[in-house]
N, C-alpha and C positions, 0 to 999 in steps of 0.2 A: 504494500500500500504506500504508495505517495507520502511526501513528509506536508505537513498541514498547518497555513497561516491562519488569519481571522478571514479572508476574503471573500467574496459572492462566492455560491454553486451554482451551477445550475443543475437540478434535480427532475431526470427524465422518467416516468414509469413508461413502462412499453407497453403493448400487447403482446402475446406469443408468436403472432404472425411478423411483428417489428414496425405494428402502427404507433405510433404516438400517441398514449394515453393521459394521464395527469401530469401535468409538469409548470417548472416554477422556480423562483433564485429566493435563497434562502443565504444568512450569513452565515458560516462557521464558526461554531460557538469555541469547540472544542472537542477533547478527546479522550476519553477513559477506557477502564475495564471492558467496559460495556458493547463499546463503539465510538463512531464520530457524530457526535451531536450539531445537527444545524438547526435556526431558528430564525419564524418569520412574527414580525409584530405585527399589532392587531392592525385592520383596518390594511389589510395589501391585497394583491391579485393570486390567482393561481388559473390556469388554461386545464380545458379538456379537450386533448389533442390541438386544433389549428384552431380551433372556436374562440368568440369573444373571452376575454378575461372574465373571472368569475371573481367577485368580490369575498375576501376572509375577512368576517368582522373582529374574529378573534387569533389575542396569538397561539402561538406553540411551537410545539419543539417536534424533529422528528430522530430518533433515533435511527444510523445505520451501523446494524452488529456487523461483524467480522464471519463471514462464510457460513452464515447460517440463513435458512429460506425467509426469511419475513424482513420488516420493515416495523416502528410501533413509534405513533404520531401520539404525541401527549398535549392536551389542549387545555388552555387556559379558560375559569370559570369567565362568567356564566353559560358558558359554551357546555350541553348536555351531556355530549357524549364525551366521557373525562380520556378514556384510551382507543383508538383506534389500530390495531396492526392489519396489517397488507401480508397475507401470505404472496411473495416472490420469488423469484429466483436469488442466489446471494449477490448484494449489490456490488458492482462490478466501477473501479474509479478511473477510468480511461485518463483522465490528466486530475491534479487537484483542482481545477472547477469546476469539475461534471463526474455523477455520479449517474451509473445505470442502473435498472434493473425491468425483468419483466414480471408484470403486476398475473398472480393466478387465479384471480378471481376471489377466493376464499379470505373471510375477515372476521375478526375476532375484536369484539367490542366488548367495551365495559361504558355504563351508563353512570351518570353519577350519584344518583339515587337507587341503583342496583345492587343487588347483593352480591351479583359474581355475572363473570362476562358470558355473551352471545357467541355463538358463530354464528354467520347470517355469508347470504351470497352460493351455496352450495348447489341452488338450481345453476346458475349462472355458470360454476366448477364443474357440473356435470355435463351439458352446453357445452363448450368451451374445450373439452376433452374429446368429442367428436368432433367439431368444428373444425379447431385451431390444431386437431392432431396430436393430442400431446401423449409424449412414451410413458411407457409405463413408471420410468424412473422418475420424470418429474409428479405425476401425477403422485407416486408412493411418499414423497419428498415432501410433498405441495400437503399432503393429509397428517404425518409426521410432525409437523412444523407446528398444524391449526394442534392437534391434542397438546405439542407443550408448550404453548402456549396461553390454550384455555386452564394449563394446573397453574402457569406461571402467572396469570394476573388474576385466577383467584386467589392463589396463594400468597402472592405478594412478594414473588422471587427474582431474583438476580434483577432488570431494571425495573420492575412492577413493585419495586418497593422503594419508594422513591426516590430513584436514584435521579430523576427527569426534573426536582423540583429548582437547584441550584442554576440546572439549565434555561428554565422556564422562569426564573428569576431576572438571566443576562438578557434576557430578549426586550423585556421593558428599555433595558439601558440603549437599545441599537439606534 
């Protein structure tokens, strides 16, 4: 992995096919155990595929791990959903200001008045596996990732316990 200043990303999710799904510049916060932490303040843009900018009222941070399948978007209140993760591919850093990855459909939420997180999007993952063609390995990979993850933010383990908050603190300063 690249060595990593405070600078823009640019942050591409893909399709499997290698359309351009959600994407967006986000600052480098920084870097721990966990992964490399970027963060966007409240009140900015993010694109779905080529389309109009979509407006983010609120901030947050996303985390990208080190060679494991997901992605886990941690958002600042009043914003509902408190965690989001993106079961992906392992995100991939072609230069330090651009990060890949291809988005598998499958997501793992926690609500902030919930007791414990969702998967949701599984029609979509099944879809998607005929569609887009995916092998068996991603597919087994892609389902691996959503179970530990659904222990990991119930549980409250390695970044599901707050390790996202010191991050989600720098972002106000940007």
């Amino acid at each position: 992995m690249p060595s990593f200043g405070y600078g823009l990303v640019q942050v591409d999710y893909e399709k499997y096919d290698g359309s351009l799904h959600w994407n967006l510049r986000m600052r480098r916060l920084g870097e721990d155990e966990h992964g490399v932490w970027l963060g966007l303040p409240a009140n900015s843009v993010m694109r779905k595929g080529r389309n109009p900018e979509v407006p983010v009222a609120d901030a947050h941070v996303i985390l990208f791990p080190r060679d494991v399948w997901w992605t886990a978007t941690f958002n600042a209140a009043p914003r509902a959903t408190e965690i989001y993760c993106d079961i992906t591919t392992p995100p991939q850093w072609p230069s330090p200001g651009r990060v890949t990855m291809v988005d598998l459909d499958l997501d793992v939420l926690r609500k902030r008045d919930a007791d414990g997180p969702v998967l949701v999007d599984e029609d979509e993952f099944a879809e998607h596996q005929v569609a887009y063609g995916y092998p068996a390995e991603v597919i087994s990979a892609a389902e691996a990732a959503a179970r530990w993850l659904m222990a990991a933010v119930a549980g409250g383990t390695g970044p599901f316990g707050g390790a996202h908050e010191k991050w989600l603190a720098m972002v106000d300063g940007i």
